[in-house]
C-alpha positions in Angstrom: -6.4 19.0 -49.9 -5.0 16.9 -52.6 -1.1 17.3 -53.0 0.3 16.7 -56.6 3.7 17.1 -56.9 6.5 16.5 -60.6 10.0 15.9 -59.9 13.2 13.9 -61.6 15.4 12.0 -59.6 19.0 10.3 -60.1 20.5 7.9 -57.6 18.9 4.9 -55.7 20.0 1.3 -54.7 18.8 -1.2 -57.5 17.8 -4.4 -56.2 18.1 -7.1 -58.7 19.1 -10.7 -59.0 21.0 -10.4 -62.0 23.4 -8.1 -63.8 22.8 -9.9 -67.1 20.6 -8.1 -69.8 17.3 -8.4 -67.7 15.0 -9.7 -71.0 16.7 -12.5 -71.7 13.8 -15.0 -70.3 15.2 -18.7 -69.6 15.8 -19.8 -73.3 17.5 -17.3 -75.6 16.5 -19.3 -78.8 13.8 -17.6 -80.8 12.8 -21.1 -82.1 9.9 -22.5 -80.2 8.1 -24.2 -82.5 9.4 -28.1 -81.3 9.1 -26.9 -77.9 6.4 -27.5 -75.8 5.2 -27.9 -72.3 5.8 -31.6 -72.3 8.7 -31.8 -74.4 11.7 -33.3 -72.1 14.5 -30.6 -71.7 18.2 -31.8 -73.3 20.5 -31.8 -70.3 22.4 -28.8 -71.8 20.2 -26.5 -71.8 20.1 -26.7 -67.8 22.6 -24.5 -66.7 20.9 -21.9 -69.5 17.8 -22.3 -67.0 19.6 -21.6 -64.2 21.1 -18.5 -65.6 18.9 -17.1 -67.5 15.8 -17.5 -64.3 17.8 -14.9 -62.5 18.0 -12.3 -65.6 14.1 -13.1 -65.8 13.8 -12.2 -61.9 16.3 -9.2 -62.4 13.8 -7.8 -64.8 10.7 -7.4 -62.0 13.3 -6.6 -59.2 13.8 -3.9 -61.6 10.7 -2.6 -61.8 10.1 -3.0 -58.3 13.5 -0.8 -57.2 12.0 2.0 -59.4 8.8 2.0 -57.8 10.8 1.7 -54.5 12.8 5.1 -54.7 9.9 7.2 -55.7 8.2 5.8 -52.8 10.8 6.2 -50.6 11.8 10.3 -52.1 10.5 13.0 -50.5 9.8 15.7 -52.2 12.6 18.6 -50.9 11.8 22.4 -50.7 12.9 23.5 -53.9 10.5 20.3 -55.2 13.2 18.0 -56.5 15.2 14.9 -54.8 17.9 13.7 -54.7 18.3 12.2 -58.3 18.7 8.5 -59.7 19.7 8.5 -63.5 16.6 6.4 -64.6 14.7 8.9 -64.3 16.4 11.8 -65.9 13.6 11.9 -68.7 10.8 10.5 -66.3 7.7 12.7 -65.1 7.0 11.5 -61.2 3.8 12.2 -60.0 2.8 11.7 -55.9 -0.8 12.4 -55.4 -1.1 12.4 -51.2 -4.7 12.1 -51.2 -5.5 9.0 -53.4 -1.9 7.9 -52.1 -0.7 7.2 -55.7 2.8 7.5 -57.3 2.7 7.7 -61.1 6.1 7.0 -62.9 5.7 7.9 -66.4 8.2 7.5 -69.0 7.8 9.0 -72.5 6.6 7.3 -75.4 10.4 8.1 -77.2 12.1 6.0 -74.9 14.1 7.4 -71.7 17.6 5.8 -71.7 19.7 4.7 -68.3 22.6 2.8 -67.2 23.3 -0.2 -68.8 21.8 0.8 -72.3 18.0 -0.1 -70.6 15.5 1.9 -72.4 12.6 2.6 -70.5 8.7 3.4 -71.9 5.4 3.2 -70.2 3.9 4.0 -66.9 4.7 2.5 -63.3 1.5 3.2 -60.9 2.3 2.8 -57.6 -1.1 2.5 -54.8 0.0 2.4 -51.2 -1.9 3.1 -47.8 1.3 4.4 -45.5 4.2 3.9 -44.8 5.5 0.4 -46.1 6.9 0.3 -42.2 3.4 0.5 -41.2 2.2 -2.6 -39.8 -0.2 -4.3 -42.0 0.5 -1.9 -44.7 0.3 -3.0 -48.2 2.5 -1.0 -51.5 0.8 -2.6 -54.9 2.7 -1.3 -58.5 0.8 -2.4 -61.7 2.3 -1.8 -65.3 0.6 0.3 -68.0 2.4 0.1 -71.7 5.4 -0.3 -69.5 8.2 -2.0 -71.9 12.4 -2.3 -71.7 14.3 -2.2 -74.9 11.0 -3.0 -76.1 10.0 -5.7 -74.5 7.1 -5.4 -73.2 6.4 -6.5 -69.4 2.8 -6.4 -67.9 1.8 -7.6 -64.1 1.1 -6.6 -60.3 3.5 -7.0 -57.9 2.4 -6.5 -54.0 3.9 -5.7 -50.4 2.4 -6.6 -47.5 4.2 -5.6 -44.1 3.8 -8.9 -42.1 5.4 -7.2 -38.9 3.4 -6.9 -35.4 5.2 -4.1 -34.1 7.5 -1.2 -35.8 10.4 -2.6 -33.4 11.0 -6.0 -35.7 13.3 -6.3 -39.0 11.0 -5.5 -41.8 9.2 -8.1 -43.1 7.3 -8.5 -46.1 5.6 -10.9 -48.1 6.3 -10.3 -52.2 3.8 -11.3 -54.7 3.6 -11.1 -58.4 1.1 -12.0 -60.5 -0.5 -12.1 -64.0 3.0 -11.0 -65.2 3.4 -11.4 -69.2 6.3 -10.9 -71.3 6.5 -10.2 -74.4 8.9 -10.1 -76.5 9.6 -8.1 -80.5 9.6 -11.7 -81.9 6.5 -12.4 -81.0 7.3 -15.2 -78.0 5.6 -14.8 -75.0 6.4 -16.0 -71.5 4.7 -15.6 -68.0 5.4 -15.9 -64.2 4.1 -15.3 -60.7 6.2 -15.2 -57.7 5.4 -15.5 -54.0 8.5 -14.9 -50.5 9.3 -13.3 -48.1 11.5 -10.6 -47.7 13.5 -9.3 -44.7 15.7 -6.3 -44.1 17.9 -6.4 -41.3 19.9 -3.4 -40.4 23.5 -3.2 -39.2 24.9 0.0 -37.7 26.8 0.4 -41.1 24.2 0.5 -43.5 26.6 -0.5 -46.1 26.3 -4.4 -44.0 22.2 -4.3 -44.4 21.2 -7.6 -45.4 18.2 -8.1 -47.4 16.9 -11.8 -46.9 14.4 -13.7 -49.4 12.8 -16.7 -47.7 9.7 -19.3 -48.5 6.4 -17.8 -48.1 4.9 -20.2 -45.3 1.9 -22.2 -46.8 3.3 -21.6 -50.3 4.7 -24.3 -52.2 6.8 -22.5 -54.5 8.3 -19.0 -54.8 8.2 -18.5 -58.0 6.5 -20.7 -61.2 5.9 -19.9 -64.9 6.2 -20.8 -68.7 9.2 -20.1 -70.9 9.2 -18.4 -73.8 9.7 -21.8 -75.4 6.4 -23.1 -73.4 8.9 -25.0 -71.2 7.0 -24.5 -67.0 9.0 -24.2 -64.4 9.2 -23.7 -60.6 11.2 -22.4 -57.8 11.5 -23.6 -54.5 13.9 -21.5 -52.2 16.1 -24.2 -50.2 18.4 -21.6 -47.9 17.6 -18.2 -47.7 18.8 -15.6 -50.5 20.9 -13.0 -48.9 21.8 -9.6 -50.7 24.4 -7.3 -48.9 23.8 -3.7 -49.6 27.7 -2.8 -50.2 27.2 -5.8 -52.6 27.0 -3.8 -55.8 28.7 -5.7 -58.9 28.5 -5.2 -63.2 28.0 -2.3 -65.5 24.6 -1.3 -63.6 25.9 -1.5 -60.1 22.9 -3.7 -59.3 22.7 -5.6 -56.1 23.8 -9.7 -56.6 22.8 -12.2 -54.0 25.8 -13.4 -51.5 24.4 -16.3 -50.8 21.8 -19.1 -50.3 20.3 -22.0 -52.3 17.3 -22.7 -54.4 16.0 -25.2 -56.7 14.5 -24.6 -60.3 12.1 -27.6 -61.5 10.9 -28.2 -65.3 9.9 -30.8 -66.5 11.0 -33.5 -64.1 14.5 -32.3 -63.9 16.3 -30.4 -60.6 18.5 -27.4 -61.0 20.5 -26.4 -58.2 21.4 -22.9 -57.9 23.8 -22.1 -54.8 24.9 -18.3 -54.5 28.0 -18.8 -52.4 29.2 -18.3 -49.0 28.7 -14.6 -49.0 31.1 -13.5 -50.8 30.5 -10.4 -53.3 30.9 -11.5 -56.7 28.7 -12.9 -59.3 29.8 -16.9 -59.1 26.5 -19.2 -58.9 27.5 -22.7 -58.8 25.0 -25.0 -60.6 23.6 -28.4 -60.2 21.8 -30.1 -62.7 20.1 -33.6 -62.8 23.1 -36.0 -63.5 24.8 -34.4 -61.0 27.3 -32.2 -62.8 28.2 -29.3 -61.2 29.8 -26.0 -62.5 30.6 -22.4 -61.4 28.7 -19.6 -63.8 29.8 -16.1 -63.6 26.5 -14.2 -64.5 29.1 -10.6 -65.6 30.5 -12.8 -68.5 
């Protein structure tokens, strides 16, 4: 018997890598008509990489926390959860016997914190739980935009654990994302880590780890919206602290770890710290230079 049920919902844990405005994508210039996938990349526009790659991964950690509570919510007895204020003005739909979640939010917009306003339809396909050994969770976008940009793609879970008894371990993939934006640029991305949640007996001291995916030689590559490719190589682990929670959106900001951003023969260092809560990253770039950006300002 097929289970349908509706219900709004208004807390959750948002896990993003950024607290900047998440579509900003790598280059905030609308002026791409000089730029090109060869052209060589001044050296100050370098630490506008580095900060702006983590506002671009904010915006599909985004997407990927929303799909993440309405997994996660069980519907209570009176049919309604515990709420999250994203979804004041979203319809969520959990259909037990195709084991789909449908997040739809309506065509006039559905504001939430931060001034992010939301359109479009989540769909989230799962077979168990996302504990479940071997178990895969897979959200696609439909007409799905934020502030109206629009943001198309497939992102996937896969539970690499053996046993229930391990940390939580899953391998992230996103691909045939698309952004696009209201002046018309366009910019694209696929990402592939894994992802490990190790519990403390506060949960407020969870860690969530991103790592290298083994065999993969990057963990996230794409094209600018100035045509500009780039990869990411993780270095050291990206940890996030759940009692991490820092800007305007209370989002989750990594405490520490290390990865590399490479376009077009230059190397941008990104280091998140020692694990300390703030948003500090100290960047690298090519020559050498190194500064401290604090993503808040």
């Amino acid at each position: 018997m097929k289970m349908i049920s509706n219900f709004k919902m208004k807390s959750s844990i948002t896990l993003t890598l950024g607290v900047c405005t998440a579509f900003l994508l790598v280059f905030t210039s609308c002026d791409n008509e000089s730029d090109t996938v060869d052209s060589p990349i001044a050296a100050s526009q370098e630490l506008e990489i580095a900060q702006n790659e983590a506002e671009t991964e904010s915006l599909y950690e985004d997407v990927d926390d929303l799909s993440s509570v309405a997994f996660n919510n069980e519907v209570a007895s009176n049919g309604r959860v515990q709420e999250d204020a994203r979804f004041l003005c979203a319809d969520i739909v959990r259909d037990t016997a195709s084991q789909t979640i449908t997040i739809t939010f309506p065509e006039e917009g559905c504001p939430g914190p931060g001034g992010r306003v939301r359109r479009g339809t989540i769909i989230v396909d799962y077979d168990g739980s996302r504990f479940r050994p071997g178990s895969t969770i897979t959200w696609t976008l439909q007409n799905f935009s934020v502030n109206g940009v629009q943001i198309e793609g497939t992102r996937t879970l896969e539970n690499l654990n053996a046993s229930t008894d391990e940390a939580p371990m899953h391998r992230i993939t996103i691909s045939d994302a698309r952004i696009s934006y209201l002046n018309g640029d366009v910019a694209t991305r696929n990402a592939n880590r894994v992802r490990t949640w190790e519990r403390a007996l506060n949960p407020l001291n969870d860690q969530i780890i991103m790592s290298a995916s083994e065999g993969s030689e990057f963990s996230a590559e794409g094209i600018t919206r100035r045509g500009i490719e780039y990869r990411v190589i993780i270095i050291e682990p990206i940890v996030y602290q759940r009692g991490c929670k820092l800007g305007p959106n209370r989002t989750f900001f990594p405490v520490s770890g290390v990865k590399q951003i490479s376009a077009n023969g230059r190397i941008i260092t990104v280091d998140y710290g020692d694990g300390t809560c703030d948003t500090i990253i100290t960047v690298t770039t090519s020559d050498g230079t190194t500064q401290e950006i604090d993503l808040s300002a």
